[in-house]
C-alpha positions in Angstrom: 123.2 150.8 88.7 119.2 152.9 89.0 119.7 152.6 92.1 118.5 155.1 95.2 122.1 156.7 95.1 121.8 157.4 91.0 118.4 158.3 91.1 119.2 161.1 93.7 122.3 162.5 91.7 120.3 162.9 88.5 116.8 164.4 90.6 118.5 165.9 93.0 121.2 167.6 90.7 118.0 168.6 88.0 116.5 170.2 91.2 119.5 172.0 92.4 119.8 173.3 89.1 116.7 174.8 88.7 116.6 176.3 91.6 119.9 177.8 91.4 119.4 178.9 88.0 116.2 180.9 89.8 114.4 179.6 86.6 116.6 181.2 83.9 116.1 178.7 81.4 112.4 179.3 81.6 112.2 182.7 81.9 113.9 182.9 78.7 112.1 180.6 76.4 111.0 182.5 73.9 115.0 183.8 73.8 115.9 179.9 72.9 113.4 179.7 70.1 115.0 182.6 68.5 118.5 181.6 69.0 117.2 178.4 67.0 115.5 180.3 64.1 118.8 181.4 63.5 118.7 185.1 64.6 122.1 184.8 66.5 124.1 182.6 64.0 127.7 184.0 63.0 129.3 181.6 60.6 132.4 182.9 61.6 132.0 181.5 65.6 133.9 178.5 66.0 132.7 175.8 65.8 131.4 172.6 63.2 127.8 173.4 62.9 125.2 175.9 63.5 122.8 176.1 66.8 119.6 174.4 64.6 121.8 171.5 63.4 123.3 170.8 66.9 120.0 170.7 68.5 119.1 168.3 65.3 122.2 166.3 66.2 121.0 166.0 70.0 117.3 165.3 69.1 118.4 163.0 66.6 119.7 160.9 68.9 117.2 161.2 71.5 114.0 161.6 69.7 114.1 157.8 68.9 113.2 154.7 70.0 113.3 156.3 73.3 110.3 158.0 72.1 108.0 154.8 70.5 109.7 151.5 72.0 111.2 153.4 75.4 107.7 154.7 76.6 106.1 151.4 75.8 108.7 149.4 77.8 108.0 152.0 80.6 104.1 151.6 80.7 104.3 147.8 79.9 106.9 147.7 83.5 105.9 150.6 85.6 102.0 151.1 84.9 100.5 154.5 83.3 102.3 156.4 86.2 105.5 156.2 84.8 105.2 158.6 82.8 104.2 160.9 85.7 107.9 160.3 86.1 109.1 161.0 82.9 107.5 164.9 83.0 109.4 165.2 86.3 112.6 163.8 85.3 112.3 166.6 82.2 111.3 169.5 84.1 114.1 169.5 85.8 115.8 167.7 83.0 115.8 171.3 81.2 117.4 172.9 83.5 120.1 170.0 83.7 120.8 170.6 80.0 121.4 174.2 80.4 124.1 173.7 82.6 125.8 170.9 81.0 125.9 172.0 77.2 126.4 175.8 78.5 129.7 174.1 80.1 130.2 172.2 76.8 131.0 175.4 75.1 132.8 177.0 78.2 135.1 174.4 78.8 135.5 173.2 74.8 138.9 171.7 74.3 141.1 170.2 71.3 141.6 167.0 69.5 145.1 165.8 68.7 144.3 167.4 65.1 143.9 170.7 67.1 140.0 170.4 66.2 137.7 172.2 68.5 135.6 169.5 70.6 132.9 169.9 73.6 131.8 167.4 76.0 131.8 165.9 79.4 135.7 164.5 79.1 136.8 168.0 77.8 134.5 169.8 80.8 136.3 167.6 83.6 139.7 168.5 82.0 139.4 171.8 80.6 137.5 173.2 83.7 138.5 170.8 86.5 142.3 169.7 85.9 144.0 166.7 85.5 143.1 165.3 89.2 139.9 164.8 88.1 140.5 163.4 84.6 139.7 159.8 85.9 135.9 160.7 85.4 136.5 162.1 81.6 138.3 158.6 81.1 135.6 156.9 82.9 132.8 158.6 81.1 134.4 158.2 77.6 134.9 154.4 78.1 131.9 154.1 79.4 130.8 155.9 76.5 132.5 153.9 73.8 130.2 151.1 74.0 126.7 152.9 75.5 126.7 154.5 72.3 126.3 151.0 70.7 122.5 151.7 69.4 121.6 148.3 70.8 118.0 148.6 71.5 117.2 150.9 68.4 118.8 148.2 66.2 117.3 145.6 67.9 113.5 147.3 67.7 113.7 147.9 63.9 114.9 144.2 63.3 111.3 143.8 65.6 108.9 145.8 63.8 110.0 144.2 60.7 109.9 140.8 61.2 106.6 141.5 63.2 104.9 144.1 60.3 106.5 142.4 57.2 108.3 139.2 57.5 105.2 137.3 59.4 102.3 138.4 57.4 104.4 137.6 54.1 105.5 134.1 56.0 109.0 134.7 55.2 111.6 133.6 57.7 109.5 131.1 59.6 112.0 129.0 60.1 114.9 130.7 60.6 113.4 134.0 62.4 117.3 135.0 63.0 118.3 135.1 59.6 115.5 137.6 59.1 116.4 139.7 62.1 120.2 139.3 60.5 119.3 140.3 57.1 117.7 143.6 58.1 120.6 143.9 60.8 123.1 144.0 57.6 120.7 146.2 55.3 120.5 148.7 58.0 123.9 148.6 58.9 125.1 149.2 54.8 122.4 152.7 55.0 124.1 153.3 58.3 128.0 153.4 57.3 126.7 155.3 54.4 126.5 158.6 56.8 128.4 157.9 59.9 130.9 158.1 57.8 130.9 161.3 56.7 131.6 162.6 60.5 129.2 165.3 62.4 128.8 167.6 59.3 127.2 165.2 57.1 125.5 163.5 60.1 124.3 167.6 61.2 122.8 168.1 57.8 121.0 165.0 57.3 119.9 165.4 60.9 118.5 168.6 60.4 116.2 167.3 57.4 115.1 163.9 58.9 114.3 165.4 62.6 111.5 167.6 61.6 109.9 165.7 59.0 110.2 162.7 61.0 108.3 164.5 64.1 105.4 166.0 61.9 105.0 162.5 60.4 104.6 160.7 64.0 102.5 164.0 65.8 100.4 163.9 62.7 99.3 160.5 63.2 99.0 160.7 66.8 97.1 163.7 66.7 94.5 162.2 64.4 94.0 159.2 67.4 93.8 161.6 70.4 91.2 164.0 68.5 89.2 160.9 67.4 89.1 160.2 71.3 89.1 163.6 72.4 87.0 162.7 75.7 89.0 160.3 76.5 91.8 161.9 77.3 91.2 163.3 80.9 90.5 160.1 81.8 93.8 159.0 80.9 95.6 162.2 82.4 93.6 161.0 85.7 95.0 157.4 85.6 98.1 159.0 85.1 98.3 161.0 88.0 96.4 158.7 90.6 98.8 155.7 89.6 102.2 157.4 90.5 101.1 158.2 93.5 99.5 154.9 94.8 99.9 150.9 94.1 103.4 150.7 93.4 104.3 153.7 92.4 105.8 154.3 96.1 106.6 151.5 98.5 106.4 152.5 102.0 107.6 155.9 101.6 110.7 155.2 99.8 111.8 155.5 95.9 109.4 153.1 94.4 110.1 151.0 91.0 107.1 153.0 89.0 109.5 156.4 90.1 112.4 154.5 89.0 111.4 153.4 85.8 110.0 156.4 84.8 113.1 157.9 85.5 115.3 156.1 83.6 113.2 156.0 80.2 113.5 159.8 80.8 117.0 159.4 80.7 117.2 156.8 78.0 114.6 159.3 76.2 116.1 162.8 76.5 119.4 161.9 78.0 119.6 164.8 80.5 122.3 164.4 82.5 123.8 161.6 80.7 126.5 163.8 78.7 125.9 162.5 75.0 124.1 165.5 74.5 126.9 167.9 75.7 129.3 166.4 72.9 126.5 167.5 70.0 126.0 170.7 71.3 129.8 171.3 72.1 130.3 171.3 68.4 127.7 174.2 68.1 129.3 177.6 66.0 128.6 179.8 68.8 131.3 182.2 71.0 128.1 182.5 73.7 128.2 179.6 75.9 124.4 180.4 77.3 123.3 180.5 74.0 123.9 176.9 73.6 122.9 175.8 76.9 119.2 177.5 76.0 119.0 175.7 72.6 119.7 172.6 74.7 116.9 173.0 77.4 114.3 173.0 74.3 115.4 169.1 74.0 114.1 167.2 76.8 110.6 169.7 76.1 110.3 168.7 72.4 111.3 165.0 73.4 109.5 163.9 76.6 106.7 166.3 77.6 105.6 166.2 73.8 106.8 163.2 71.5 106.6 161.1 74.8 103.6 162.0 76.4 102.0 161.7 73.4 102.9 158.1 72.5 101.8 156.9 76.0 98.2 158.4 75.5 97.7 156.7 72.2 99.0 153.3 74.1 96.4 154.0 77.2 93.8 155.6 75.2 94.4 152.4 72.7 93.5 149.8 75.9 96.4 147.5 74.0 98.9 148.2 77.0 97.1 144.7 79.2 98.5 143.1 76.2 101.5 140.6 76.4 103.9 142.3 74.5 106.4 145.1 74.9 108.3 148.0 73.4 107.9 148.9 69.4 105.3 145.9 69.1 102.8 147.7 72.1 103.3 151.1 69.9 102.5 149.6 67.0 99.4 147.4 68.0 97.9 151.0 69.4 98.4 153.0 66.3 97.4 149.6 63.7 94.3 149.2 66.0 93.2 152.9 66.0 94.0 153.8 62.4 94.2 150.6 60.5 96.9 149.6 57.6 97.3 153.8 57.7 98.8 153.7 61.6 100.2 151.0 60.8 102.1 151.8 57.7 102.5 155.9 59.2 104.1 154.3 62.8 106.5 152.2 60.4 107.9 155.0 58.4 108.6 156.7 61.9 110.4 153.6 63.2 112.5 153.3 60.2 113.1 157.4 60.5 113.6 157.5 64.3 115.6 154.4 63.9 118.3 155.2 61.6 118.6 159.4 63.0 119.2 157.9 66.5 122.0 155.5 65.0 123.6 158.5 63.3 124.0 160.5 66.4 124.9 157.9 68.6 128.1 157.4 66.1 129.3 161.1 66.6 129.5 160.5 70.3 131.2 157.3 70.0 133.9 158.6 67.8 134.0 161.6 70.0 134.9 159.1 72.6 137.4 157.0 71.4 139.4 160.5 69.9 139.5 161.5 73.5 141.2 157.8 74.5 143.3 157.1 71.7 143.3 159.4 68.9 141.6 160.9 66.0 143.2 158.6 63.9 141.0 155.8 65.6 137.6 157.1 64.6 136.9 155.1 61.7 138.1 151.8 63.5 135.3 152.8 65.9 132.8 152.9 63.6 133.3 149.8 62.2 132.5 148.3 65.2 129.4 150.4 66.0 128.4 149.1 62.2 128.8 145.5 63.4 127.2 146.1 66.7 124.2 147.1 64.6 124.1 143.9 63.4 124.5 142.0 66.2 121.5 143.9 67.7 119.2 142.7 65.4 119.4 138.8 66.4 119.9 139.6 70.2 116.9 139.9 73.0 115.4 143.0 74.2 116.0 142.5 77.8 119.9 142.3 76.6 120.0 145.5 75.0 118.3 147.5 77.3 120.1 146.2 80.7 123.2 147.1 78.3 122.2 150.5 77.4 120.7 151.3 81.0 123.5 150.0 82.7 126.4 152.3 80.5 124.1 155.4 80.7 124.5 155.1 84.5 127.9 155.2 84.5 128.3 158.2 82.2 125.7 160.1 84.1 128.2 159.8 87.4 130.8 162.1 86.0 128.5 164.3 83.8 126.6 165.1 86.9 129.7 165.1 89.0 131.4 167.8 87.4 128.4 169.8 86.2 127.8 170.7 90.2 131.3 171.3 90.9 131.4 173.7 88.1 127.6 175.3 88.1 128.6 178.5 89.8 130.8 179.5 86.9 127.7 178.8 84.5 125.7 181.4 86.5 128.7 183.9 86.5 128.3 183.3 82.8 124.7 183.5 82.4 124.7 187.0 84.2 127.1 188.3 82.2 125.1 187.2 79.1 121.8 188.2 80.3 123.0 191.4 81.5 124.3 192.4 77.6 121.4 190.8 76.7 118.8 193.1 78.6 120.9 195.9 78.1 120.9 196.0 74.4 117.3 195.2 74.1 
């Protein structure tokens, strides 16, 4: 599915986007930073939440595993240049998102409990017609099971039975019925606010996120100052190894561009859609609005919560080391800071772990109310609970070819229709901008 023809539709399209945004979402940065802070909030917009909790809901989901296990996986496959990659696919990545959650709010539509609801499926309907609803079907089954948290699941069940059931010599026999047991203890703390639907999910999103972030950056930061002249070394490796070895193979998309693509997209799901459904649920009547509060995502979650992680891994040395994902992260943080790394990068885990599996939930449900029904939404969580489970006693290489291969198909239509309709986002981001300046 990452093949050349994918890779070009989500590059390409982030390209085309910034340049025929002529760099609004940059140029007005400092704009999205206030609309966060709350300066523009009317709780009488409609809408579920406000613009701080929807980018909460968003991150929530995307500053994850993505962020600790994903980058791992990428510099374990792809070499340090990866990475390289992963700033490119979120340059342009920002601009992506301001197209597709500003469209989330133009083109919002209505559940069959007359409920206002944003999202790819509602885009392609509401703003392209019924000849194109194929690709909302396509993307929302699609999205039914790539919202299974497979790999997050399947990296906390790691961590544990690496950090705590080894070194206590507890499930040495039966290493499955560990990885089960915290599969079912997870899944119980799980139910306990999926259930509640995207309010409850919003607030408790907009209390883990941050202190969940300060908790990882503070630890990290302590590493890269205690190796503070190490680290243009690192941004040299960097840069020299996406450009040479095997980063591009005689001239054409190499793997190292490839990976480093997709764990930008697994990371900070640009272009993906899942985003678009948390932000479409944003109390806002100002489509651009939204779509600003959404480019700050793929900043806050790959150039700094990702970029981070890889240079305490390479400044580390552990990445030559035989083992991938959460256990790499976790060997660079224990080896730099001792049982304090190790215990801080645990905490994070178990935080970035359980947010992600909270959003991931709204966007299934959101899903399976677009294919059969409101009324269907807690069936669907049920099974997302018991995928949770199954997660934790499955392989790595499993979940993530499961997750990669899903988030390739929702990116066709999200990217699809976001082209198709970008003009009418930049007739409606010079209308906005135009009051804006005006009444400034």
């Amino acid at each position: 599915m990452w093949g050349t023809p994918l890779i070009v539709l989500l590059v390409g399209g982030g390209i085309f986007f910034t340049a025929f945004s002529r760099f609004i979402p940059f140029r007005y940065f400092g704009h999205a930073i206030n609309i966060l802070r709350g300066k523009y909030d009317n709780p009488d917009d409609p809408g579920q939440i406000n613009h701080f909790q929807a980018l909460s809901s968003a991150l929530a989901s995307t500053v994850g595993m993505g962020n600790i296990g994903g980058v791992a996986l990428a510099i374990h496959t792809g070499g340090p240049g990866a990475l390289f990659w992963m700033w490119v696919s979120a340059i342009i990545g920002m601009a992506t998102k301001f197209f597709t959650c500003t469209l989330s709010i133009m083109y919002r539509g209505k559940d069959d409990n007359g409920e206002i609801q944003g999202g790819p499926m509602y885009v392609i309907s509401e703003g392209l017609g019924d000849k194109f609803k194929p690709l909302a079907t396509l993307f929302s089954i699609a999205g039914l099971f790539g919202c299974f948290v497979l790999f997050q699941a399947n990296q906390l069940a790691q961590i544990v039975r690496d950090e705590i059931y080894l070194p206590n010599e507890l499930f040495l026999e039966s290493p499955i019925l560990g990885n089960l047991l915290t599969g079912i203890l997870t899944a119980v703390i799980v139910s306990l606010v999926v259930f509640g639907g995207i309010r409850r999910i919003g607030k408790v999103a907009s209390r883990m996120v941050p202190f969940m972030v300060i908790i990882y950056l503070f630890a990290a930061f302590i590493i890269l100052i205690n190796n503070l002249s190490d680290i243009p070394f690192v941004f040299l490796s960097i840069i020299q190894d996406a450009f040479t070895g095997d980063a591009v193979l005689g001239g054409s998309l190499g793997m190292i561009i490839i990976i480093g693509i997709k764990r930008a997209a697994f990371s900070n799901e640009a272009g993906i859609g899942t985003e678009a459904m948390a932000h479409g649920a944003a109390k806002t009547k100002e489509p651009v609005r939204e779509g600003l509060v959404a480019m700050l995502g793929p900043f806050i979650d790959t150039i700094i919560v990702c970029s981070i992680t890889a240079f305490v891994i390479l400044i580390s040395g552990v990445e030559v080391a035989d083992v991938n994902g959460v256990t790499l992260t976790t060997m660079a943080f224990t080896k730099e800071l001792g049982l304090f790394g190790k215990i801080l990068l645990m905490v994070a885990v178990f935080t970035f772990s359980l947010s992600t599996m909270f959003g991931y939930s709204y966007y299934g449900r959101k899903c399976t109310s677009y294919l059969f029904g409101t009324r269907y939404k807690n069936i669907y969580n049920w099974f997302y609970i018991i995928a949770i489970i199954v997660a934790s006693v499955i392989s790595i290489d499993i979940a993530i070819n499961f997750v990669d291969g899903l988030f390739a198909v929702m990116a066709i239509p999200t990217m699809i229709s976001t082209l198709l309709l970008s003009p009418k986002v930049m007739a409606e981001a010079k209308r906005y901008f135009a009051t804006l300046d005006k009444n400034s």
